[in-house]
C-alpha positions, 0 to 999 in steps of 0.5 A: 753767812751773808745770805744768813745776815741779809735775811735778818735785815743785818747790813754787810761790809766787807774790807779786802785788806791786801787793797784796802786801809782799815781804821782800828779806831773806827769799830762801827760794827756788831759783829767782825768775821775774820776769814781764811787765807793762805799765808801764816800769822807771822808773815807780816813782813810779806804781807804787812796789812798783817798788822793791821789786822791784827790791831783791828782784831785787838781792838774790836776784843778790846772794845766788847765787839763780837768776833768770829775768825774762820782758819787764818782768821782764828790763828790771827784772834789767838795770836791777838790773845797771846796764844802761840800759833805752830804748824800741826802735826799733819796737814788736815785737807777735806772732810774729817769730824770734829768732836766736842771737847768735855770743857765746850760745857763750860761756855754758853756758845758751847752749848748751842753746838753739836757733841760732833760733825764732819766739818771741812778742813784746809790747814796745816797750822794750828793755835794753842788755846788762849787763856781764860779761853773755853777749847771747843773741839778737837779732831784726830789730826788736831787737838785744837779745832776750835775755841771760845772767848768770853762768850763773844770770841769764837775761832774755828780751824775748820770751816763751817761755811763752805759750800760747794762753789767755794770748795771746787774753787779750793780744790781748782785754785789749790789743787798742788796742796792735795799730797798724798798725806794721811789726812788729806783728801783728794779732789774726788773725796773732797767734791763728793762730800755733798752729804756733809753741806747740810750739817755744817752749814746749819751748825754756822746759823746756830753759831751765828744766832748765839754770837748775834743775841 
């Protein structure tokens, strides 16, 4: 995403917020990415910058501003709009499709996005769908993938932005999560999903271009 932003003359400041104080007053930005992350929604106690996140993820909404959450980052924003966030029915690890759910034609960012592609998954959360929220897809394993907001808001349970750095480091980092469980892979089947880069990272330009017009 940050190559693709860069390319455009787009200027990128990112926040670690286990390090640093963020402001919710101060929204000086078009666009929040809000990324993935091993803790739960509701672990503010053990992680208490938690709170405010979530503050800053209801003000940017609040405000108008464009935001995108990827995994943890999706759970948080539906969280933000009073959607409950539960563990999934099985825990979905490697490269499973996603399919467009028949309301995605409801929404302008629907639209734009493929009927279905194998994206790559790292979960076992999943969100119920905000209200006034368009659903967007749907996979085997976990009915809600993905939704949109008023046409600005988007999250995505799976990810779209991996390369193949970022999914050796995954499967280096988190290798006891790799069980063996129906829907996760191994570290095998996960690195040989070279084929898949491609598709998903196409498919988050052409979600970036439509939350950036």
């Amino acid at each position: 995403m940050a190559d693709w932003f860069a390319d455009r003359g787009g200027t990128i400041s990112c926040t670690r917020l286990y390090q640093d104080k963020i402001d919710s007053h101060h929204l000086d930005f078009d666009l929040l990415v809000v990324m993935g992350g091993p803790m739960g929604v509701y672990d503010d106690d053990q992680y208490p910058w938690l709170a405010d996140e979530k503050q800053l993820i209801a003000a940017a909404i609040e405000r108008g501003r464009k935001v995108l959450g990827i995994c943890l980052g999706a759970q948080l924003i539906a969280t933000v709009l009073g959607a409950p966030v539960t563990r999934n029915r099985e825990v979905e690890i490697g490269w499973f499709p996603v399919r467009k759910r028949q309301e995605a034609g409801g929404s302008a960012i629907g639209r734009v996005l493929p009927e279905q592609l194998t994206a790559f998954h790292w979960h076992g959360d999943t969100f119920a769908i905000p209200n006034a929220a368009v659903p967007l897809y749907r996979s085997e394993a976990c009915d809600n993938q993905a939704f949109v907001f008023e046409d600005r808001v988007v999250g995505l349970q799976f990810h779209l932005e991996t390369t193949p750095t970022s999914a050796a480091a995954l499967v280096q980092n988190c290798a006891d999560e790799l069980v063996d469980a129906p829907y996760v892979q191994s570290a095998t089947e996960i690195l040989g999903g070279q084929s898949h880069y491609p598709c998903i990272n196409e498919t988050m330009c052409r979600l970036l271009a439509a939350l950036s017009t």
